[in-house]
N, C-alpha and C positions, 0 to 999 in steps of 0.2 A: 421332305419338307411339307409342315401343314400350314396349310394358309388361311387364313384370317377368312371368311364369309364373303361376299360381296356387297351384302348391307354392311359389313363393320367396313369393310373398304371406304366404300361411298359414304359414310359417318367421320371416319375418319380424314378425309382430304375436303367433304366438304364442311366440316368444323373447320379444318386449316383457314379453307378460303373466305370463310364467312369471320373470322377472326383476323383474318387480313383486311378484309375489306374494312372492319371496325377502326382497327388503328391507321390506315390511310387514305381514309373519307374523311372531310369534313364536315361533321353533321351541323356544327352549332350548337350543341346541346349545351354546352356551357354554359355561352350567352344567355341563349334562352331560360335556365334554370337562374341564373344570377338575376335575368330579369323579374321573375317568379318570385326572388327571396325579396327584392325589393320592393313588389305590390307592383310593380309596373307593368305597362301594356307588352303582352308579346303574341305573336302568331309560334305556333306549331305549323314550322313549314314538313315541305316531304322529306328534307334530309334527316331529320329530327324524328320523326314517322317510321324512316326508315331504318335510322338506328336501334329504337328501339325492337321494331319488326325483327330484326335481325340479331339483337339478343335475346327476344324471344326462341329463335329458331337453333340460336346454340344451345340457351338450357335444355333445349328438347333433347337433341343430340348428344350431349352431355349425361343427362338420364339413359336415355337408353344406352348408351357406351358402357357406362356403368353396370346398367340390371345385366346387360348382356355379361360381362366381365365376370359378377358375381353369380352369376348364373352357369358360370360353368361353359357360354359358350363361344370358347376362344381356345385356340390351341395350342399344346402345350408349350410351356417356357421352352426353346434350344438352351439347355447346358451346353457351355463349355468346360466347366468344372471348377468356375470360377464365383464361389458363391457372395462374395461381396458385391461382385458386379448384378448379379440378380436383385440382391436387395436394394442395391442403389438405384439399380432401373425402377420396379418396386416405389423405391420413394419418391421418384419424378412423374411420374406415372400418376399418381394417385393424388401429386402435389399437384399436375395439372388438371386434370379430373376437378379436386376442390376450388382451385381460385378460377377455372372456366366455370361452373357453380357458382361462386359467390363474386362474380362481376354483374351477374343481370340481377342477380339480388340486392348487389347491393343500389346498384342503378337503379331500381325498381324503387327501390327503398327509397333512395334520395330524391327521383323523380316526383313519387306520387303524394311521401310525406313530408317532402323541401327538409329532407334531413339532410345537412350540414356534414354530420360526421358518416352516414353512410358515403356522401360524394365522395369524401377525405378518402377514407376506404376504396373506395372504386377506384379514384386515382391512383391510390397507394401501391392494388395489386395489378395495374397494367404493366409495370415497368418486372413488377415480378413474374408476370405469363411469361414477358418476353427472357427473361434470364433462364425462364421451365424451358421455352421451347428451343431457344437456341442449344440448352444441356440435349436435350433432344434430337434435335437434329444433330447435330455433333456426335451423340453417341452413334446414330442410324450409318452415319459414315464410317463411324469408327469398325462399327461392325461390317459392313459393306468392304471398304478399304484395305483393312487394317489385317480382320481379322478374317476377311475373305470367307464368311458366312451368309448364311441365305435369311437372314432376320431383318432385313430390310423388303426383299421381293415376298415376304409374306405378307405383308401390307399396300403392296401394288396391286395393280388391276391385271 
């Protein structure tokens, strides 16, 4: 079995965590953006600071996930002989990859230029991370479980 780096490890679980923490903090950032579209007074508290900070610190991880990916330095797919399943991982994979991408963009977007349709957007694709990640995690069992393969502990520590 080859396993995954200890940088893409630690890339890996702390993207999770820091993508957990996004959907189960309350930052405010709504309010305070709605206050913004209206011309009214608002403070930029720390929770708000910190959301942002923090999708900052995903797109980073996001990039490099990615060059690393393309770059060749990840290791090889385990076949089982089952090439549908490959592509379909493939497509979740790279689906999550793009909308962990185009949430800080789009929030950057809406934040900084009170775009409307970028928020729309950002709200749009939360509910879709979670439908990527849940396929995901689902699969990692399925594999673990199911299929009593070692493609889960390659991504452990």
């Amino acid at each position: 079995m080859e396993k995954y780096s200890k940088l893409q490890v630690f890339l890996h679980w702390a993207t999770f965590i820091l993508v957990l923490f996004q959907f189960l903090s309350p930052s405010g950032i709504g309010e305070v953006f709605k206050l913004r579209l209206e011309n009214k007074d608002f403070e930029v508290g720390a929770l708000v600071s910190l959301h942002m900070a923090v999708g900052t610190l995903i797109i980073l991880f996001i990039f490099s996930r990615v060059w690393m990916r393309l770059s060749g330095l990840e290791p090889q797919y385990q076949s089982n002989g089952q090439r549908s399943l490959k592509i379909l991982a493939r497509i979740v994979q790279f689906s999550m990859y793009g909308v962990l991408l185009l949430l800080p963009i789009t929030g950057g977007i809406a934040w900084f230029q009170l775009s409307i349709d970028a928020r729309n957007i950002h709200e749009f694709l939360r509910p879709v991370l979670l439908v990527l990640v849940l396929i995901h995690v689902l699969a990692s069992l399925f594999h673990h479980f199911v299929q009593k393969n070692s493609i889960f502990k390659r991504m452990w520590f």
